[in-house]
C-alpha positions as CSV (number, residue, x, y, z in Angstrom):
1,X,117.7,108.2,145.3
2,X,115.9,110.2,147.4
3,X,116.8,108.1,150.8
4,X,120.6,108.9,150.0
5,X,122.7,111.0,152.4
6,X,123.9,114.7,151.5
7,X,127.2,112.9,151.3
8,X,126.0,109.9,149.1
9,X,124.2,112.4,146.8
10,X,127.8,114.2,146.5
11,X,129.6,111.2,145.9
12,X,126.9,110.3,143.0
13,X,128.5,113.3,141.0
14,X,132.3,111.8,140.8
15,X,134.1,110.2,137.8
16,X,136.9,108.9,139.1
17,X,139.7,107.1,138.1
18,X,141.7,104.3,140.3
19,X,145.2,103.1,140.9
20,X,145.6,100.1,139.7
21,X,144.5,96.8,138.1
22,X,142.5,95.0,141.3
23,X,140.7,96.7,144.4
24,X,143.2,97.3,147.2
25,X,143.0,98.3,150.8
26,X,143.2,101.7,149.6
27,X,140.8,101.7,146.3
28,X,138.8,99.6,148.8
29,X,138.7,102.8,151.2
30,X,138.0,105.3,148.7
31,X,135.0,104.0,146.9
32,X,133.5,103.3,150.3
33,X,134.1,106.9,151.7
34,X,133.0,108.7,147.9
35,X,130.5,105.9,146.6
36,X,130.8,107.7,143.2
37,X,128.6,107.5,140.6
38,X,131.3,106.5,137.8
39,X,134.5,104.9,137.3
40,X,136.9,105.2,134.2
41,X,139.9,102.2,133.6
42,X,142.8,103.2,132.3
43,X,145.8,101.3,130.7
44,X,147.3,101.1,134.0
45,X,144.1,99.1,135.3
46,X,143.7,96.6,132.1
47,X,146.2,94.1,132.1
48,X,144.1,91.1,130.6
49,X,140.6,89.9,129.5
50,X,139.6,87.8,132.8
51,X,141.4,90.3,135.1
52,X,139.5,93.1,133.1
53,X,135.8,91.5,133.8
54,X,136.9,90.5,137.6
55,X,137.8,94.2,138.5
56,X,134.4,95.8,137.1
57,X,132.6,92.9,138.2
58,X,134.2,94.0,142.0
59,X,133.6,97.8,141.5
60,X,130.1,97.2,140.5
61,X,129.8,94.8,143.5
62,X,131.3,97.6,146.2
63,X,129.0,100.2,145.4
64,X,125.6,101.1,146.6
65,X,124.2,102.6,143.6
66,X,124.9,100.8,140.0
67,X,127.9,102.7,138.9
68,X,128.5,103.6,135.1
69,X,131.6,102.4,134.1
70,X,133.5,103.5,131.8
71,X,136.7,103.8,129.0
72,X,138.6,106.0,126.4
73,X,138.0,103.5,123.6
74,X,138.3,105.3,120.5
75,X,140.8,103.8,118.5
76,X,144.3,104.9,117.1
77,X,146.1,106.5,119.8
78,X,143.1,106.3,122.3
79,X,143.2,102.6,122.6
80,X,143.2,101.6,126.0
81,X,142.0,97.2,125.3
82,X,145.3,97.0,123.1
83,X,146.3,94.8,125.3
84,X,142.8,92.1,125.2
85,X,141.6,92.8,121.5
86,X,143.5,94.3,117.9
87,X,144.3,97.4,118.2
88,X,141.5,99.6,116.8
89,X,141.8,101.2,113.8
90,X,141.7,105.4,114.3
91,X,138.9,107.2,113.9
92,X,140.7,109.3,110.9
93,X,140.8,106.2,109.2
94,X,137.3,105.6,108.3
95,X,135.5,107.2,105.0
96,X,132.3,105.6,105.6
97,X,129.8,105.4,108.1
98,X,129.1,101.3,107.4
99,X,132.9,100.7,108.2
100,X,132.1,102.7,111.4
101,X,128.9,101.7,112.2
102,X,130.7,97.9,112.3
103,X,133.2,98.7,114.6
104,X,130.6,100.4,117.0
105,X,129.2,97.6,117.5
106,X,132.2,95.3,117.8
107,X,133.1,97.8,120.2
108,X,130.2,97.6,122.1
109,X,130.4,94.0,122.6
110,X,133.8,93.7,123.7
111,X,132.9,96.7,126.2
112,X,130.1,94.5,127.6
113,X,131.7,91.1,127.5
114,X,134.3,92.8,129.8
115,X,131.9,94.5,132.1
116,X,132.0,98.1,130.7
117,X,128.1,99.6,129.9
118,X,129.6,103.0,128.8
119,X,132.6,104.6,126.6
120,X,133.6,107.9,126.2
121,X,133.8,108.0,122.7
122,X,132.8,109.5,119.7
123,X,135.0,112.7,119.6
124,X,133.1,115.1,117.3
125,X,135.3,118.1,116.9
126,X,136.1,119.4,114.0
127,X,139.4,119.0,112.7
128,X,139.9,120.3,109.1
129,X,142.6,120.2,106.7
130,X,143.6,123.7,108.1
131,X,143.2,122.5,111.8
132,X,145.3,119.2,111.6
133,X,148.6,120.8,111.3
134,X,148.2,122.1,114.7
135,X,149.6,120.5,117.8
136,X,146.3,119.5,119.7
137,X,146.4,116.4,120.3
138,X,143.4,115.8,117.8
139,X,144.3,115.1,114.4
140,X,143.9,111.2,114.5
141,X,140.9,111.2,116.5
142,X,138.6,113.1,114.6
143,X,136.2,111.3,112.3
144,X,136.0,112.9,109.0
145,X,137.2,116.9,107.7
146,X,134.2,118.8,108.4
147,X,131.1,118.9,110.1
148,X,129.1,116.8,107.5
149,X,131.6,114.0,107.5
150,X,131.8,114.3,111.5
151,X,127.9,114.5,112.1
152,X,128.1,111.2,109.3
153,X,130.4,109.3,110.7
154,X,130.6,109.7,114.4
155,X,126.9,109.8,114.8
156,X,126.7,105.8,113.4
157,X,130.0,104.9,115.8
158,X,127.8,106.4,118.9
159,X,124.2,104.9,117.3
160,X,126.1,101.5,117.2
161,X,127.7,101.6,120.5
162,X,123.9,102.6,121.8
163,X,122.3,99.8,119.7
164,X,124.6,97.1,121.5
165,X,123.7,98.3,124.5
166,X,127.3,100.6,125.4
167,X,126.3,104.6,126.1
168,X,128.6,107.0,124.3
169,X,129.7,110.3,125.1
170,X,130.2,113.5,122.7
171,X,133.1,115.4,123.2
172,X,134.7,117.8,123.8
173,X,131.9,120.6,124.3
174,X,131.6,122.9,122.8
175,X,134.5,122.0,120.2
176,X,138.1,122.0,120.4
177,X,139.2,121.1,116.7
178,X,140.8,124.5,116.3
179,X,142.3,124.6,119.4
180,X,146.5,125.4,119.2
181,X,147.4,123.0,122.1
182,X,146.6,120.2,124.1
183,X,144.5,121.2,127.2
184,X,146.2,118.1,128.9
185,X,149.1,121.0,129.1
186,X,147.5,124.3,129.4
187,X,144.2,126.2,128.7
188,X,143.9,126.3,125.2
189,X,142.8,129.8,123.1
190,X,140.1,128.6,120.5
191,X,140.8,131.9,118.1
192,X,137.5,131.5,115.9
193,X,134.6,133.6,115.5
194,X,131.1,133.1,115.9
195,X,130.3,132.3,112.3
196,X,132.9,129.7,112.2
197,X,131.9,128.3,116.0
198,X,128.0,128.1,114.9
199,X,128.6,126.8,111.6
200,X,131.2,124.1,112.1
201,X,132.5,123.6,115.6
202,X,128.6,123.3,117.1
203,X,127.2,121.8,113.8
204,X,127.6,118.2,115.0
205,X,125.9,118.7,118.3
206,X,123.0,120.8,116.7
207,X,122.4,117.5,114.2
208,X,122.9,115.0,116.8
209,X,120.9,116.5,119.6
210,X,118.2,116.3,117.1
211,X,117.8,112.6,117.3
212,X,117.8,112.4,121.1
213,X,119.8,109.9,121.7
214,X,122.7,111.2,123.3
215,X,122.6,111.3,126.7
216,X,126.0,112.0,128.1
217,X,128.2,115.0,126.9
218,X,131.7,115.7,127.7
219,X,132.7,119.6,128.4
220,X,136.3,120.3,127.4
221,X,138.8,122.8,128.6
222,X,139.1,125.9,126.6
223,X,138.6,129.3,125.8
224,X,137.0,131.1,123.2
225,X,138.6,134.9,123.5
226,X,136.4,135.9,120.3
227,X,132.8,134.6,121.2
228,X,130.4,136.6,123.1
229,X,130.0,133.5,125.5
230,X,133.5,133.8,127.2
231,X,133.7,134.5,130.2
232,X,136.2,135.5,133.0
233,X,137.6,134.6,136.5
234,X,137.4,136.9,139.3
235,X,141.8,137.7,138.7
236,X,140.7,138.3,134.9
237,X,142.2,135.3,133.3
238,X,139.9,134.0,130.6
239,X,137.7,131.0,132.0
240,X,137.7,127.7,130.8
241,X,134.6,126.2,128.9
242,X,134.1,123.4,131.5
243,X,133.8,126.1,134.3
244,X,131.4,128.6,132.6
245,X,127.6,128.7,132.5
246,X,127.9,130.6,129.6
247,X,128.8,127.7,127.8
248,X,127.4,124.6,129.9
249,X,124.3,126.1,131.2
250,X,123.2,129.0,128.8
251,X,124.6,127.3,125.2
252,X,124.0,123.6,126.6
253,X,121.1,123.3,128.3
254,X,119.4,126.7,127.0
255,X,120.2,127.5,123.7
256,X,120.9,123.5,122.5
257,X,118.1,122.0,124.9
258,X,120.3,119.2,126.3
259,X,118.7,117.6,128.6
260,X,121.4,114.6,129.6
261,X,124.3,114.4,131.7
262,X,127.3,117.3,131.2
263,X,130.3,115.7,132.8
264,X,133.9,117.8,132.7
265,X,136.7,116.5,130.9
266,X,139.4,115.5,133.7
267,X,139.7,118.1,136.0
268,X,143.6,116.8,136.5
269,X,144.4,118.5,133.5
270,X,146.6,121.2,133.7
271,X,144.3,123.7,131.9
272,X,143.0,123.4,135.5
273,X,145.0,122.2,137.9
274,X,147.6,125.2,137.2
275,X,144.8,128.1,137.9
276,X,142.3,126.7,140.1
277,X,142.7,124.4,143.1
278,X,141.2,120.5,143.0
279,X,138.5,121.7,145.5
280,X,137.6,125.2,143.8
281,X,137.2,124.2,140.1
282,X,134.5,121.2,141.5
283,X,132.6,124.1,143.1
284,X,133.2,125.9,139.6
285,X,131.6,123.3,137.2
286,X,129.0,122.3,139.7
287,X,128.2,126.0,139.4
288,X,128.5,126.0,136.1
289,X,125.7,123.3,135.2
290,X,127.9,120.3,135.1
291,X,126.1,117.2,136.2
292,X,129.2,114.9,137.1
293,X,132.9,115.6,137.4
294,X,135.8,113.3,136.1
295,X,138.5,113.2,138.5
296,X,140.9,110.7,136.9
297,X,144.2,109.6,138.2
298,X,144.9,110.6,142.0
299,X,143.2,109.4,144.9
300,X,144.2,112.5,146.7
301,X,142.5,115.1,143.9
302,X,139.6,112.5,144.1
303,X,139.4,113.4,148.0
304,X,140.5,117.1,147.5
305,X,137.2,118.0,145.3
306,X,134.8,115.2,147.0
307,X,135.3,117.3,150.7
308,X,135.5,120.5,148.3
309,X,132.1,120.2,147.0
310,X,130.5,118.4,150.5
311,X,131.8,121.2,152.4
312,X,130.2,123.4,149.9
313,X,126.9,121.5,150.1
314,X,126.8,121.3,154.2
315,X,127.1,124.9,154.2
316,X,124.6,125.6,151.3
317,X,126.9,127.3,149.1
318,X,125.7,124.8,146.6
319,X,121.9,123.9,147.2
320,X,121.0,120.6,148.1
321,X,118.1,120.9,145.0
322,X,120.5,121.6,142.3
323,X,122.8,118.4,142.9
324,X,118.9,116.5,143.1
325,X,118.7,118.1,139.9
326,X,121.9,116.4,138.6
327,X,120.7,113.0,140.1
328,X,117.6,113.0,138.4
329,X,119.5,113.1,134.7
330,X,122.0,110.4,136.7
331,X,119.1,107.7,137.6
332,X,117.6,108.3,134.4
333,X,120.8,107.2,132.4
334,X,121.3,104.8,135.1
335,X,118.2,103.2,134.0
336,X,118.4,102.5,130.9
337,X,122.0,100.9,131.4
338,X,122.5,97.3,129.9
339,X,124.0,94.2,131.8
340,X,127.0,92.8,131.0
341,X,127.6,90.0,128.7
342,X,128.4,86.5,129.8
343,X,132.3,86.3,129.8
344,X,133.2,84.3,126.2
345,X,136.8,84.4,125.4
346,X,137.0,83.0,122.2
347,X,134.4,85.3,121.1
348,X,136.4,88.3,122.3
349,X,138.9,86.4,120.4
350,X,136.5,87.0,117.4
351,X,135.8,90.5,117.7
352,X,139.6,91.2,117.5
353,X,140.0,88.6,114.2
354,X,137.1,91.4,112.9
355,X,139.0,94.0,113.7
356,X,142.0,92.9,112.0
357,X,140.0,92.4,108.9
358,X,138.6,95.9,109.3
359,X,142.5,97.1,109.6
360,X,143.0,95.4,106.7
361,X,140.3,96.9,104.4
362,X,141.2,100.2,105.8
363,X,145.1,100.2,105.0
Protein backbone atom coordinates (compact mmCIF):
# COMPACT_ATOMS: atom_id res chain seq x y z
CA UNK A 1 0.00 0.00 0.00
CA UNK A 2 2.31 2.26 0.92
CA UNK A 3 4.23 2.21 -2.71
CA UNK A 4 0.82 3.33 -4.37
CA UNK A 5 0.47 6.73 -6.16
CA UNK A 6 -1.58 9.71 -4.62
CA UNK A 7 -3.86 8.76 -7.46
CA UNK A 8 -3.97 4.97 -6.82
CA UNK A 9 -4.61 5.66 -3.09
CA UNK A 10 -7.67 7.79 -4.36
CA UNK A 11 -8.89 5.34 -6.60
CA UNK A 12 -8.64 2.66 -3.64
CA UNK A 13 -11.71 4.65 -2.01
CA UNK A 14 -14.31 4.07 -5.11
CA UNK A 15 -17.38 1.68 -5.27
CA UNK A 16 -18.29 1.75 -8.54
CA UNK A 17 -20.69 0.31 -10.65
CA UNK A 18 -20.16 -0.59 -14.50
CA UNK A 19 -22.16 -0.65 -17.75
CA UNK A 20 -22.67 -3.69 -18.75
CA UNK A 21 -22.39 -7.52 -18.67
CA UNK A 22 -18.43 -7.93 -20.09
CA UNK A 23 -15.38 -5.47 -19.98
CA UNK A 24 -15.48 -3.14 -22.95
CA UNK A 25 -13.16 -0.63 -24.43
CA UNK A 26 -14.69 1.78 -22.17
CA UNK A 27 -15.11 -0.25 -18.72
CA UNK A 28 -11.63 -1.28 -19.88
CA UNK A 29 -10.58 2.49 -19.73
CA UNK A 30 -12.14 3.34 -16.61
CA UNK A 31 -10.94 0.80 -14.19
CA UNK A 32 -7.42 1.43 -15.63
CA UNK A 33 -7.61 5.24 -15.07
CA UNK A 34 -9.61 4.79 -11.25
CA UNK A 35 -8.15 1.31 -10.24
CA UNK A 36 -10.93 1.29 -7.56
CA UNK A 37 -10.99 -0.54 -4.69
CA UNK A 38 -14.66 -2.14 -5.22
CA UNK A 39 -17.01 -3.08 -7.80
CA UNK A 40 -20.91 -3.75 -7.40
CA UNK A 41 -22.89 -5.91 -10.41
CA UNK A 42 -26.09 -5.06 -11.05
CA UNK A 43 -28.96 -6.76 -12.94
CA UNK A 44 -27.88 -5.06 -16.00
CA UNK A 45 -24.29 -6.93 -15.67
CA UNK A 46 -25.73 -10.62 -14.65
CA UNK A 47 -27.10 -12.25 -17.52
CA UNK A 48 -26.00 -15.94 -16.72
CA UNK A 49 -23.93 -18.28 -14.38
CA UNK A 50 -20.68 -18.73 -16.60
CA UNK A 51 -20.95 -15.13 -17.97
CA UNK A 52 -21.38 -14.04 -14.19
CA UNK A 53 -17.95 -15.88 -13.00
CA UNK A 54 -16.02 -14.76 -16.40
CA UNK A 55 -16.78 -11.03 -15.80
CA UNK A 56 -15.49 -11.04 -11.98
CA UNK A 57 -12.94 -13.33 -12.82
CA UNK A 58 -11.79 -10.30 -15.60
CA UNK A 59 -12.29 -7.33 -13.07
CA UNK A 60 -10.34 -9.13 -10.51
CA UNK A 61 -7.68 -9.83 -13.20
CA UNK A 62 -7.51 -5.82 -14.44
CA UNK A 63 -6.85 -4.44 -11.25
CA UNK A 64 -3.74 -3.84 -9.29
CA UNK A 65 -4.89 -4.27 -5.90
CA UNK A 66 -7.52 -7.37 -5.14
CA UNK A 67 -10.72 -5.61 -5.48
CA UNK A 68 -13.88 -6.46 -3.17
CA UNK A 69 -16.60 -7.27 -5.23
CA UNK A 70 -19.62 -7.05 -4.60
CA UNK A 71 -23.92 -7.38 -4.87
CA UNK A 72 -27.41 -6.31 -3.55
CA UNK A 73 -28.38 -9.86 -2.65
CA UNK A 74 -30.97 -9.73 -0.16
CA UNK A 75 -33.84 -11.37 -1.34
CA UNK A 76 -37.50 -10.33 -2.22
CA UNK A 77 -37.30 -7.34 -4.23
CA UNK A 78 -33.42 -7.06 -3.83
CA UNK A 79 -32.65 -10.01 -5.92
CA UNK A 80 -30.19 -9.33 -8.37
CA UNK A 81 -29.06 -13.63 -9.28
CA UNK A 82 -32.84 -14.16 -10.25
CA UNK A 83 -31.76 -14.82 -13.28
CA UNK A 84 -28.81 -17.92 -12.17
CA UNK A 85 -30.50 -19.27 -8.94
CA UNK A 86 -34.49 -19.28 -7.34
CA UNK A 87 -35.44 -16.29 -6.51
CA UNK A 88 -34.73 -15.66 -2.83
CA UNK A 89 -37.20 -15.67 -0.42
CA UNK A 90 -37.59 -11.82 1.34
CA UNK A 91 -36.07 -11.08 4.29
CA UNK A 92 -39.74 -10.26 5.84
CA UNK A 93 -40.35 -13.67 5.33
CA UNK A 94 -38.33 -15.37 7.84
CA UNK A 95 -39.45 -15.89 11.69
CA UNK A 96 -36.45 -17.70 12.66
CA UNK A 97 -32.95 -17.19 12.77
CA UNK A 98 -32.19 -21.24 11.64
CA UNK A 99 -34.24 -20.55 8.39
CA UNK A 100 -31.90 -17.52 7.96
CA UNK A 101 -28.94 -18.63 9.09
CA UNK A 102 -29.51 -21.48 6.03
CA UNK A 103 -29.95 -19.20 3.45
CA UNK A 104 -26.80 -17.19 4.53
CA UNK A 105 -24.97 -19.71 3.79
CA UNK A 106 -26.48 -20.83 0.59
CA UNK A 107 -25.97 -17.38 -0.21
CA UNK A 108 -22.60 -17.28 0.44
CA UNK A 109 -21.85 -20.11 -1.69
CA UNK A 110 -23.54 -19.17 -4.71
CA UNK A 111 -21.76 -15.61 -4.16
CA UNK A 112 -18.34 -17.38 -4.21
CA UNK A 113 -19.01 -20.05 -6.86
CA UNK A 114 -19.64 -16.99 -9.06
CA UNK A 115 -16.74 -15.00 -8.04
CA UNK A 116 -18.37 -12.48 -5.50
CA UNK A 117 -16.29 -12.40 -1.87
CA UNK A 118 -18.76 -9.67 -0.49
CA UNK A 119 -22.64 -8.73 -0.36
CA UNK A 120 -24.24 -5.86 0.79
CA UNK A 121 -26.69 -7.32 2.80
CA UNK A 122 -28.16 -7.59 5.92
CA UNK A 123 -30.41 -4.47 6.05
CA UNK A 124 -30.95 -3.91 9.79
CA UNK A 125 -33.40 -1.02 10.04
CA UNK A 126 -36.10 -1.16 11.91
CA UNK A 127 -39.31 -1.35 10.29
CA UNK A 128 -42.27 -1.78 12.72
CA UNK A 129 -45.80 -2.43 12.32
CA UNK A 130 -46.29 1.46 12.56
CA UNK A 131 -43.31 2.03 10.09
CA UNK A 132 -44.40 -0.44 7.28
CA UNK A 133 -47.25 1.49 6.06
CA UNK A 134 -44.95 4.06 4.93
CA UNK A 135 -43.69 4.45 1.40
CA UNK A 136 -39.85 3.81 1.93
CA UNK A 137 -38.95 1.41 0.03
CA UNK A 138 -38.26 -0.86 3.15
CA UNK A 139 -41.07 -2.84 4.25
CA UNK A 140 -40.01 -6.20 2.60
CA UNK A 141 -36.56 -5.95 3.35
CA UNK A 142 -36.39 -5.70 6.86
CA UNK A 143 -35.95 -8.84 8.92
CA UNK A 144 -38.20 -9.02 11.78
CA UNK A 145 -40.65 -5.92 13.67
CA UNK A 146 -38.37 -4.61 16.12
CA UNK A 147 -34.97 -4.38 17.16
CA UNK A 148 -34.78 -7.86 19.00
CA UNK A 149 -36.14 -9.73 16.01
CA UNK A 150 -33.70 -7.58 13.67
CA UNK A 151 -30.51 -8.00 16.00
CA UNK A 152 -31.94 -12.01 15.90
CA UNK A 153 -32.38 -12.54 12.66
CA UNK A 154 -30.12 -10.45 10.56
CA UNK A 155 -27.12 -10.92 12.76
CA UNK A 156 -27.30 -15.08 11.78
CA UNK A 157 -27.87 -14.04 7.76
CA UNK A 158 -24.57 -11.73 8.11
CA UNK A 159 -22.68 -14.56 10.69
CA UNK A 160 -23.51 -17.11 7.88
CA UNK A 161 -22.54 -15.18 4.96
CA UNK A 162 -19.13 -14.47 7.13
CA UNK A 163 -18.78 -18.18 8.05
CA UNK A 164 -18.90 -19.20 4.21
CA UNK A 165 -16.38 -16.98 3.63
CA UNK A 166 -18.85 -13.81 1.90
CA UNK A 167 -18.36 -10.29 4.02
CA UNK A 168 -21.64 -8.58 4.67
CA UNK A 169 -22.46 -5.10 5.13
CA UNK A 170 -25.03 -3.38 7.68
CA UNK A 171 -27.17 -0.88 6.48
CA UNK A 172 -28.34 1.82 6.27
CA UNK A 173 -26.52 3.80 9.10
CA UNK A 174 -27.64 5.08 11.33
CA UNK A 175 -31.34 3.71 10.52
CA UNK A 176 -33.79 4.51 8.05
CA UNK A 177 -36.95 2.28 9.08
CA UNK A 178 -38.95 5.30 9.92
CA UNK A 179 -38.03 7.22 7.13
CA UNK A 180 -41.37 8.69 4.97
CA UNK A 181 -39.73 8.19 1.52
CA UNK A 182 -37.28 6.54 -0.50
CA UNK A 183 -33.87 8.41 -0.46
CA UNK A 184 -33.47 6.85 -4.07
CA UNK A 185 -35.96 10.08 -4.65
CA UNK A 186 -35.20 12.67 -2.28
CA UNK A 187 -33.55 13.32 1.23
CA UNK A 188 -35.72 11.70 3.53
CA UNK A 189 -36.88 13.54 7.16
CA UNK A 190 -36.37 10.61 9.90
CA UNK A 191 -39.01 12.54 12.40
CA UNK A 192 -38.03 10.45 15.72
CA UNK A 193 -36.55 11.51 18.77
CA UNK A 194 -33.65 10.54 20.55
CA UNK A 195 -35.32 7.98 22.87
CA UNK A 196 -36.81 6.23 19.98
CA UNK A 197 -33.29 6.65 17.68
CA UNK A 198 -31.15 5.06 20.72
CA UNK A 199 -33.58 2.54 21.75
CA UNK A 200 -34.59 1.00 18.44
CA UNK A 201 -33.19 2.48 15.23
CA UNK A 202 -29.24 2.11 16.78
CA UNK A 203 -30.18 -1.05 18.92
CA UNK A 204 -29.06 -3.52 16.24
CA UNK A 205 -25.70 -1.86 15.67
CA UNK A 206 -24.97 -1.42 19.47
CA UNK A 207 -25.63 -5.53 19.80
CA UNK A 208 -23.87 -6.40 16.72
CA UNK A 209 -20.83 -4.23 17.07
CA UNK A 210 -20.42 -6.12 20.16
CA UNK A 211 -19.43 -9.27 18.55
CA UNK A 212 -16.84 -7.68 16.18
CA UNK A 213 -17.45 -9.11 13.38
CA UNK A 214 -18.71 -6.69 11.15
CA UNK A 215 -16.44 -5.02 9.32
CA UNK A 216 -18.13 -3.02 6.61
CA UNK A 217 -21.04 -0.60 7.29
CA UNK A 218 -23.27 1.18 4.89
CA UNK A 219 -24.16 5.05 5.69
CA UNK A 220 -27.55 5.94 4.24
CA UNK A 221 -29.01 9.21 3.15
CA UNK A 222 -31.21 11.01 5.65
CA UNK A 223 -31.91 13.41 8.11
CA UNK A 224 -32.80 13.44 11.46
CA UNK A 225 -34.43 17.16 12.08
CA UNK A 226 -35.08 16.06 15.88
CA UNK A 227 -31.67 14.60 17.06
CA UNK A 228 -29.01 16.72 18.49
CA UNK A 229 -26.61 15.10 15.85
CA UNK A 230 -28.09 16.83 12.67
CA UNK A 231 -26.34 18.89 11.18
CA UNK A 232 -26.56 21.63 8.34
CA UNK A 233 -25.10 22.73 4.95
CA UNK A 234 -23.50 25.96 4.48
CA UNK A 235 -27.19 27.32 2.36
CA UNK A 236 -29.02 25.86 5.68
CA UNK A 237 -30.67 22.81 4.21
CA UNK A 238 -30.49 19.97 6.62
CA UNK A 239 -27.48 17.59 5.78
CA UNK A 240 -27.66 14.17 4.93
CA UNK A 241 -26.42 11.35 7.32
CA UNK A 242 -23.79 10.06 4.78
CA UNK A 243 -22.23 13.65 4.57
CA UNK A 244 -22.03 14.49 8.36
CA UNK A 245 -19.39 13.67 10.97
CA UNK A 246 -21.84 14.08 13.39
CA UNK A 247 -23.19 10.96 12.46
CA UNK A 248 -20.19 8.94 10.63
CA UNK A 249 -17.30 10.16 12.62
CA UNK A 250 -18.65 11.31 16.17
CA UNK A 251 -21.71 8.43 16.55
CA UNK A 252 -19.70 5.85 14.30
CA UNK A 253 -16.40 5.73 15.04
CA UNK A 254 -16.63 7.65 18.58
CA UNK A 255 -19.54 6.97 20.39
CA UNK A 256 -20.16 3.14 18.72
CA UNK A 257 -16.23 2.42 18.33
CA UNK A 258 -16.43 1.04 14.78
CA UNK A 259 -13.49 0.42 13.65
CA UNK A 260 -14.24 -1.02 9.89
CA UNK A 261 -14.89 0.36 6.71
CA UNK A 262 -17.97 3.22 6.44
CA UNK A 263 -18.83 3.23 2.83
CA UNK A 264 -21.83 5.75 1.50
CA UNK A 265 -24.94 4.43 0.15
CA UNK A 266 -24.82 5.44 -3.74
CA UNK A 267 -23.98 8.77 -4.07
CA UNK A 268 -26.30 8.75 -7.45
CA UNK A 269 -29.19 9.00 -5.40
CA UNK A 270 -31.11 11.87 -5.65
CA UNK A 271 -31.07 12.70 -1.93
CA UNK A 272 -27.74 13.84 -3.33
CA UNK A 273 -27.34 14.36 -6.62
CA UNK A 274 -30.22 17.16 -6.43
CA UNK A 275 -28.24 19.30 -3.68
CA UNK A 276 -24.69 18.62 -4.01
CA UNK A 277 -22.59 18.14 -7.21
CA UNK A 278 -20.92 14.38 -8.00
CA UNK A 279 -17.48 16.09 -7.16
CA UNK A 280 -18.54 18.14 -3.87
CA UNK A 281 -20.54 15.42 -1.97
CA UNK A 282 -17.14 12.90 -2.45
CA UNK A 283 -15.24 15.71 -0.76
CA UNK A 284 -18.27 15.83 1.79
CA UNK A 285 -18.26 12.11 2.99
CA UNK A 286 -14.54 11.88 2.71
CA UNK A 287 -14.76 14.74 5.20
CA UNK A 288 -17.15 13.26 6.99
CA UNK A 289 -15.23 9.93 7.93
CA UNK A 290 -16.42 7.76 5.19
CA UNK A 291 -13.77 5.27 4.24
CA UNK A 292 -15.05 4.33 0.56
CA UNK A 293 -17.66 5.85 -1.68
CA UNK A 294 -20.28 3.92 -3.86
CA UNK A 295 -20.63 5.50 -7.04
CA UNK A 296 -22.97 3.10 -8.88
CA UNK A 297 -24.34 3.46 -12.35
CA UNK A 298 -22.53 6.23 -14.53
CA UNK A 299 -19.15 6.20 -15.73
CA UNK A 300 -19.24 9.90 -16.03
CA UNK A 301 -20.29 10.47 -11.93
CA UNK A 302 -17.55 7.76 -11.43
CA UNK A 303 -15.02 10.29 -13.18
CA UNK A 304 -16.81 13.40 -11.82
CA UNK A 305 -16.07 12.48 -7.98
CA UNK A 306 -12.65 10.39 -8.79
CA UNK A 307 -10.98 14.02 -10.26
CA UNK A 308 -13.27 15.67 -7.50
CA UNK A 309 -11.55 14.09 -4.56
CA UNK A 310 -7.76 13.84 -6.51
CA UNK A 311 -8.00 17.41 -7.13
CA UNK A 312 -8.86 17.80 -3.55
CA UNK A 313 -5.93 15.58 -2.43
CA UNK A 314 -3.17 17.29 -4.87
CA UNK A 315 -4.03 20.48 -3.34
CA UNK A 316 -4.22 19.14 0.30
CA UNK A 317 -7.64 20.03 0.98
CA UNK A 318 -8.00 16.55 2.02
CA UNK A 319 -4.64 15.17 3.68
CA UNK A 320 -2.81 12.57 2.14
CA UNK A 321 -2.79 10.83 5.98
CA UNK A 322 -6.44 10.63 6.37
CA UNK A 323 -7.12 8.69 2.98
CA UNK A 324 -3.84 6.37 4.47
CA UNK A 325 -6.11 6.16 7.29
CA UNK A 326 -8.97 4.81 5.15
CA UNK A 327 -6.49 2.31 3.43
CA UNK A 328 -5.41 0.86 6.40
CA UNK A 329 -9.21 -0.43 7.39
CA UNK A 330 -9.27 -1.30 3.35
CA UNK A 331 -6.09 -3.72 3.33
CA UNK A 332 -7.19 -5.08 6.50
CA UNK A 333 -10.63 -6.29 5.08
CA UNK A 334 -8.80 -6.99 2.01
CA UNK A 335 -6.97 -9.53 3.88
CA UNK A 336 -9.02 -11.50 5.28
CA UNK A 337 -11.12 -11.92 1.87
CA UNK A 338 -11.84 -15.52 0.71
CA UNK A 339 -11.11 -17.08 -2.87
CA UNK A 340 -13.52 -17.97 -5.06
CA UNK A 341 -15.02 -21.34 -5.37
CA UNK A 342 -14.30 -23.63 -8.27
CA UNK A 343 -17.07 -22.96 -10.88
CA UNK A 344 -19.70 -26.19 -10.31
CA UNK A 345 -22.92 -25.72 -12.10
CA UNK A 346 -24.95 -28.33 -11.00
CA UNK A 347 -24.17 -27.37 -7.62
CA UNK A 348 -25.41 -23.89 -8.13
CA UNK A 349 -28.15 -25.83 -9.58
CA UNK A 350 -28.47 -27.23 -5.94
CA UNK A 351 -28.34 -24.25 -3.93
CA UNK A 352 -31.35 -22.98 -6.03
CA UNK A 353 -33.35 -26.61 -5.58
CA UNK A 354 -32.62 -25.51 -1.55
CA UNK A 355 -33.95 -22.43 -1.95
CA UNK A 356 -37.03 -23.52 -3.49
CA UNK A 357 -37.54 -25.83 -0.62
CA UNK A 358 -36.93 -22.96 1.71
CA UNK A 359 -39.80 -20.93 -0.37
CA UNK A 360 -41.74 -23.59 0.14
CA UNK A 361 -41.58 -23.98 4.02
CA UNK A 362 -41.81 -20.34 4.19
CA UNK A 363 -45.18 -19.89 2.09
Amino acid sequence: MQSLTLEQKVGQLFFIGISGPEIDEGTRKLLDDVNPGGICLFARNIQSSQQTRNLLDSLRESLPLAPFLSVDQEGGLVDRLRRIITPMPAASKFKEAASVAEVGLIVAETLRILGFNMNFAPVVDVVTSDREVVGNGLFSRGFGRNETEVIDLAGAFFNSMWKGGVVGCLKHFPGIGAAAVDSHEELPEVNIDEGEFQNTDLAPYRSLFTTGSPEMVMVGHAAYPQLRLQEADQDGRLLPSSLSSNFVSNLLRDELKFTGIAITDDLEMGAIVRNYGMAEACKMAIGAGNDMLAICAKESAVREGFEGVLKEARSGEIDEARIDKSLERIQRLRSKLSTPLAFNSERLTELSNHISDLNARLS
